[in-house]
N, C-alpha and C positions, 0 to 999 in steps of 0.2 A: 261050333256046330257048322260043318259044310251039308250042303247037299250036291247031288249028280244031276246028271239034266235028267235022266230018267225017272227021278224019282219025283221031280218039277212037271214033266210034261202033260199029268191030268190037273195041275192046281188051278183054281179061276185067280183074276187078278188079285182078289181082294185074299185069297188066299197067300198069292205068293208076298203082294206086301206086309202082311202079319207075321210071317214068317222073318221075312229081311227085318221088321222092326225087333223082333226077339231075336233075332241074331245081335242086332247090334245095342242090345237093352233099352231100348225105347219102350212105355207103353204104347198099348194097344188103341187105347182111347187116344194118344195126344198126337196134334202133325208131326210130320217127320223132316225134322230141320238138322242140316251141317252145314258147316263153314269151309272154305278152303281158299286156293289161291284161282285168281284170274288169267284165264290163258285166250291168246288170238289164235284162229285156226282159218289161215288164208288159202283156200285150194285152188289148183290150179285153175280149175273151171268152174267158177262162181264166187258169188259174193262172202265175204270171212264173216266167222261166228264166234262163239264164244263157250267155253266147258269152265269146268271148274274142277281142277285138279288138288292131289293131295288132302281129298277129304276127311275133316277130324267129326267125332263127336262134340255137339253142340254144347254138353253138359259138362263131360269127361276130359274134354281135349284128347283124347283116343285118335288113333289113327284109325281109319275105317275102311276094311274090304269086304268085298263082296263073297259071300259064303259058300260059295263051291269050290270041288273038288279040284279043278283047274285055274289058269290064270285065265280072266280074257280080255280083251287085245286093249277094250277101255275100261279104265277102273275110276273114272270120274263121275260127270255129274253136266250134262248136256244143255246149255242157256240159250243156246240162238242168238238171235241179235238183240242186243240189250235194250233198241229204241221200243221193244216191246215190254219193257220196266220201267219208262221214263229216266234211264240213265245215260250220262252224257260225260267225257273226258276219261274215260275207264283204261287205263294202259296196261299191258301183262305184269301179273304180279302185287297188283292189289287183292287183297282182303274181302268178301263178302260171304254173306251168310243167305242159305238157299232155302225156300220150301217148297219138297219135291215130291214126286208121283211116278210111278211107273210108265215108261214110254211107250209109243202106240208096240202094236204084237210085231207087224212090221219090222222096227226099228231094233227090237229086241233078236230076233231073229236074225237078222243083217249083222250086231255086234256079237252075236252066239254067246246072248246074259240075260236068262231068262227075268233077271232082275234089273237089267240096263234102267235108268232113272234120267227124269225131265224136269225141269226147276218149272214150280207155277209162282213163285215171290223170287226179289230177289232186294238184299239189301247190301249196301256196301259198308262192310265194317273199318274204323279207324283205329291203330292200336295208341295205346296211351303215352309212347316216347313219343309220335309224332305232335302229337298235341300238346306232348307238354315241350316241343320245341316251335308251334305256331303260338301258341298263347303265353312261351315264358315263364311256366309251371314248376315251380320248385318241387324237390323230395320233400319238403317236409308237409306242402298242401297235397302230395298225393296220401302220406301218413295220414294227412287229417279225414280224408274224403274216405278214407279204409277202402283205396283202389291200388290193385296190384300194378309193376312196371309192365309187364308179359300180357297185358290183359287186353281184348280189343274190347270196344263199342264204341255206339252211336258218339261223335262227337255231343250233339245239342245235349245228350244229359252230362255231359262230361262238365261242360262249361254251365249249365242250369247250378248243379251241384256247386261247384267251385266258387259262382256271383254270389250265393245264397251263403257260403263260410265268410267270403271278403267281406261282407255287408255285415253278418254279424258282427265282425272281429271291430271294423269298423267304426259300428253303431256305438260299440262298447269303451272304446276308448276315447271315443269324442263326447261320451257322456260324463266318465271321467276327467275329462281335461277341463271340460264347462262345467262341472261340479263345483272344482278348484279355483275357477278363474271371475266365472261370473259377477259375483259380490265386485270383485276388486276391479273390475273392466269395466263396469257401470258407475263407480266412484270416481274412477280419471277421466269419464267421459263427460262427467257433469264440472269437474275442476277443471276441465277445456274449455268447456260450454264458459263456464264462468270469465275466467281468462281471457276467454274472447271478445266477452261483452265488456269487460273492462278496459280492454285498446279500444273499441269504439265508441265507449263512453268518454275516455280520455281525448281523441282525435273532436269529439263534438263538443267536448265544453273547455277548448283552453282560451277561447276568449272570456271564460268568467271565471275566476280564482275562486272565488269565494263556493258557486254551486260547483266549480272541479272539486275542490276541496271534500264539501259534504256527501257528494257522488262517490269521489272514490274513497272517503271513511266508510261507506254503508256496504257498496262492493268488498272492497280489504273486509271490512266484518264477516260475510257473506262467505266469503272465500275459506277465512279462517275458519271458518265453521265446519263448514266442508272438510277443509284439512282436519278436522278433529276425527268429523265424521269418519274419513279416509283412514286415518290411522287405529280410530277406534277397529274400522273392516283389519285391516295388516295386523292389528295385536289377535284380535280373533282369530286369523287365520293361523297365525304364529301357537298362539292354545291351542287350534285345533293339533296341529303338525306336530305338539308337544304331548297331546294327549296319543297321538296315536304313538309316537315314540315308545312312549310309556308302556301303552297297549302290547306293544310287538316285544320291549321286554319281560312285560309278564309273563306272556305265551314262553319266551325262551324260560324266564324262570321256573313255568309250569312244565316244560318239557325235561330239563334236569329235573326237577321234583321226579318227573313221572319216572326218565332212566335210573333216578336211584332208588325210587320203590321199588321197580323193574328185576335193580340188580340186588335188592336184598330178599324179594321172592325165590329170586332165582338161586339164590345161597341158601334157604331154605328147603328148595326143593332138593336142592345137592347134598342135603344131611340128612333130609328126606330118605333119596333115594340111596347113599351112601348104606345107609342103616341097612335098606332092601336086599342091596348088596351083600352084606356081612353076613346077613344072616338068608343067604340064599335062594330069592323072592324075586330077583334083577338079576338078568344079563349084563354084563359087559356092555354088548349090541344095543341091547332098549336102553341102555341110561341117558344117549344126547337125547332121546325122543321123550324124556319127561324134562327137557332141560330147557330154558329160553333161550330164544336167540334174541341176544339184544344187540348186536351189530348191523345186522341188517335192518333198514330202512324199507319203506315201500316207495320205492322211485319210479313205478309205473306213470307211465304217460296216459293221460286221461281228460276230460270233462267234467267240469264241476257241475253238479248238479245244480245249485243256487245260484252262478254265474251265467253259463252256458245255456242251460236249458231255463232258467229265473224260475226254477223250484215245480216248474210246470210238465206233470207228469203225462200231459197228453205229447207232450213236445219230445220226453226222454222215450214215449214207446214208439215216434215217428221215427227216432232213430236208430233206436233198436233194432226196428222193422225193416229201416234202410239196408242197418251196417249185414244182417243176413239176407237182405236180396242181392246185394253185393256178394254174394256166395250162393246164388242161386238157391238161396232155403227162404223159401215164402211159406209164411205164416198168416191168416188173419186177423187183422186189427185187434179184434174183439179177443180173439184169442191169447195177445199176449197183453192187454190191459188187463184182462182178469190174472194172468199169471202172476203182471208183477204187483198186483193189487195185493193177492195172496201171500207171494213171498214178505210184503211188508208188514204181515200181520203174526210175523214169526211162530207160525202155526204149521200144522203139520198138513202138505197137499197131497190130495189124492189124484191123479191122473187115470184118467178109464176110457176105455175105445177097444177097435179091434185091434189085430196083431198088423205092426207094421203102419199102423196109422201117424205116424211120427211122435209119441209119446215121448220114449227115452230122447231122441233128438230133441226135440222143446229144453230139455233139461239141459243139454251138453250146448246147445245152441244159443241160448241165451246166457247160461253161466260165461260164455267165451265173448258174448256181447257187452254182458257187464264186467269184463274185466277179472272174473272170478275163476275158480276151478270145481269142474263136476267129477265126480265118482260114482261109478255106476260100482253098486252090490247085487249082483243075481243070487235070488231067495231059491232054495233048492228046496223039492218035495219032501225031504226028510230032514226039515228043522222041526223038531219040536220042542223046546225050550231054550231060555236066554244065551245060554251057552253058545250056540250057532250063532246067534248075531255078535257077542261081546265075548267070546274066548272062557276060557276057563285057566285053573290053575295046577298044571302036573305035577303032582307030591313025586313021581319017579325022577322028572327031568329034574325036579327042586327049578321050575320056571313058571313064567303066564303064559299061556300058548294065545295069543291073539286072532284078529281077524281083522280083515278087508275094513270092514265099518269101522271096528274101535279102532284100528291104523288111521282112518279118514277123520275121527271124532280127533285125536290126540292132535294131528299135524292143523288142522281148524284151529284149536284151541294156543298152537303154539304160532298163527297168523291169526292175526283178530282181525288185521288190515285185507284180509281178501275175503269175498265171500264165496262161500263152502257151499254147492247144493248136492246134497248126496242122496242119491236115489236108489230105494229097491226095488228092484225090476224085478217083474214078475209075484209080487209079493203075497199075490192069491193063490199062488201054487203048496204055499203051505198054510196050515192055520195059523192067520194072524194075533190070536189072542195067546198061542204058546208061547212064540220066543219073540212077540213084541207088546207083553203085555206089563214088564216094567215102565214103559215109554209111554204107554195110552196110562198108567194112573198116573205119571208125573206130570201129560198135559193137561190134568185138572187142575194142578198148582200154576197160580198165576202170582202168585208174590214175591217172589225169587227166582234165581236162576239155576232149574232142576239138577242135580247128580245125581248120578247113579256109580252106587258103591260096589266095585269086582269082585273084592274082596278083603278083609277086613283093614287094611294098610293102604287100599291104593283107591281113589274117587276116581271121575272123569265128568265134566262138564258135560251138559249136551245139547 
């Protein structure tokens, strides 16, 4: 959207800048903030000042121009002298982020933009190579912090964030190490202890044999005892190291147990589905999609819930909350403890608000935070029975004609390792009781784990 100046010349201020924020998608309610580069502007007569050129969208990273018809002469962003922002050492070509307002009529006039703009804040942004070459920042603590390389900001949260991973990581493994050591480091200290007092029992009584003698028989007793003590800790320690030995073989033994259950499921589903086959009920196409994958592993990089956050769910939605403000998607506290409070209760949530209220995003937004994948299904006015949600089966094609959902149900069930949040958007647009009224009577069953049968040969988990 440009405009001409003619079309500008009866606008009041407050007009023209609602306009300039809808050109550049800003709301209307929020201030109007870009970032750009730092330039010196020394004229010949008078003192030098400062613009701000190559302005991007704050949000977007957008390049941003001014929406008229023409070019004009400045397409920045006007600071003056910085000593009126308390900033100091600013050289051309640093980084900062502006918050701006329309400049006096004057000044607009003089640049022929009816839109020309005046910074009233001014911050200076640092971007994240710099800092992670003043502070020594590896790639793999930027992975942790979930902050992009390309990214600027404020150094202090940069480094707030990063003390608060170290310290964890830290805490955690000096808890571990003194777990281990403790018992057996307070046993050699006290067979020092002892040892010690026995050279200065021995240096004070060798003018008398007989009381050296019975002195060091009761120390030597003393001693040995100790060493009992000491070795009783070292055999314990040695059972514990053997029991967990043990432990981590069984887990391997339970994990073959589980890949050859795995793989004799999976050999069933393939006589299964073979049968399906034969007698012309399967594609070709859908048959790896009823089939396991037992080669792949889930080697996602992640947080352990019971390590990391010590099982404390006020702590996992602090971070949740982080990892999408780091993406510029803020959410209320309140609002995603109840979500994930919800999703734990493997029930079915209801989302309701106006249009555009961030509903569907909650969903894609936090499935991406926990590591998961969302699927959006939009519900169309003309479902009316199970068929539109779960497909049907075409006696012409001699196939299952599918759907979006049952696609999302089958690929869930063949990842058990990721969590699935699959949402119907919009799902009051049809009546929910026609083609999703299999699924509300099997949330009455809580004893098992519901299916719902296609059709007479084929289930699906749900």
């Amino acid at each position: 959207m440009v405009y001409t100046q003619e079309e500008l010349q009866n606008d009041s201020d407050e007009e023209l800048f609602i306009k300039l924020k809808d050109a550049w998608n800003y709301d209307a309610n929020e201030p109007l903030e870009v970032y750009g580069t730092l330039k010196e502007i020394t004229p010949s007569s008078g003192r030098s000042f400062y613009v701000l050129e190559d302005i991007k969208h704050i949000h977007r990273n957008e390049k941003l121009r001014f929406p008229l018809n023409y070019e004009p002469p400045v397409q920045g962003v006007f600071i003056g002298r910085l000593s009126r922002f308390n900033i100091e050492h600013v050289t051309t070509g640093d980084k900062a982020k502006a918050r701006v307002t329309l400049s006096p009529k004057d000044e607009r006039d003089k640049h022929n933009n009816p839109f020309d703009l005046m910074a009233l804040a001014l911050d200076l942004l640092v971007a994240v190579e710099n800092i992670n070459e003043e502070f020594d920042f590896t790639k793999s603590t930027l992975n942790f912090l979930q902050i992009e390389e390309d990214q600027y900001l404020e150094s202090y949260l940069y480094k707030l964030h990063f003390d608060k991973a170290v310290e964890k990581i830290d805490q955690a493994l000096i808890a571990k190490k003194n777990e281990l050591e403790s018992q057996l480091q307070l046993k050699k200290q006290e067979v020092d202890k002892i040892t010690e007092d026995l050279d200065i029992e021995k240096e004070s009584l060798k003018g008398s044999n007989d009381h050296l003698n019975i002195k060091l028989t009761e120390l030597e007793s003393q001693k040995t005892a100790l060493l009992q003590v000491l070795g009783q800790v070292e055999e314990n320690v040695l059972i514990s190291q053997k029991a967990l030995n043990e432990a981590e073989t069984e887990y391997e033994d339970f994990i073959k147990h589980l890949d050859s259950n795995m793989a004799k499921l999976n050999d069933i589903l393939k006589t299964k589905a073979e049968m399906l086959k034969k007698i012309d009920l399967l594609e070709e196409e859908d048959l790896d999609k009823l089939l396991l994958n037992l080669e792949e592993r889930d080697k996602r990089e992640g947080h352990k819930f019971s390590e990391v956050f010590d099982s404390n769910y006020t702590q996992a939605v602090a971070y949740i909350q982080a990892y999408l403000w780091q993406r510029n998607i803020v959410y209320k506290r309140s609002v995603l403890e109840d979500f994930l409070a919800l999703l734990s209760t493997n029930d079915l949530i209801i989302l309701a608000g106006d249009s555009g209220s961030g509903k569907t995003n909650l969903v894609k937004s936090f499935a991406k935070a926990i590591g998961g994948k969302s699927i959006i299904v939009p519900v169309k006015p003309n479902w009316t029975s199970a068929e539109d949600l779960l497909g049907y089966y075409n006696p012409l094609e001699s196939k299952y004609l599918s759907t979006k959902f049952l696609d999302a149900l089958l690929e869930a069930q063949q990842n058990p390792h990721v969590p699935y949040l699959i949402c119907l958007d919009e799902m009051n647009l049809a009546r929910v009781e026609y083609y999703f009224a299999d699924f509300l009577s099997l949330l009455e069953e809580r004893d098992e784990q519901p299916e719902i049968q296609l059709f007479p040969l084929l289930k699906v988990r749900c």
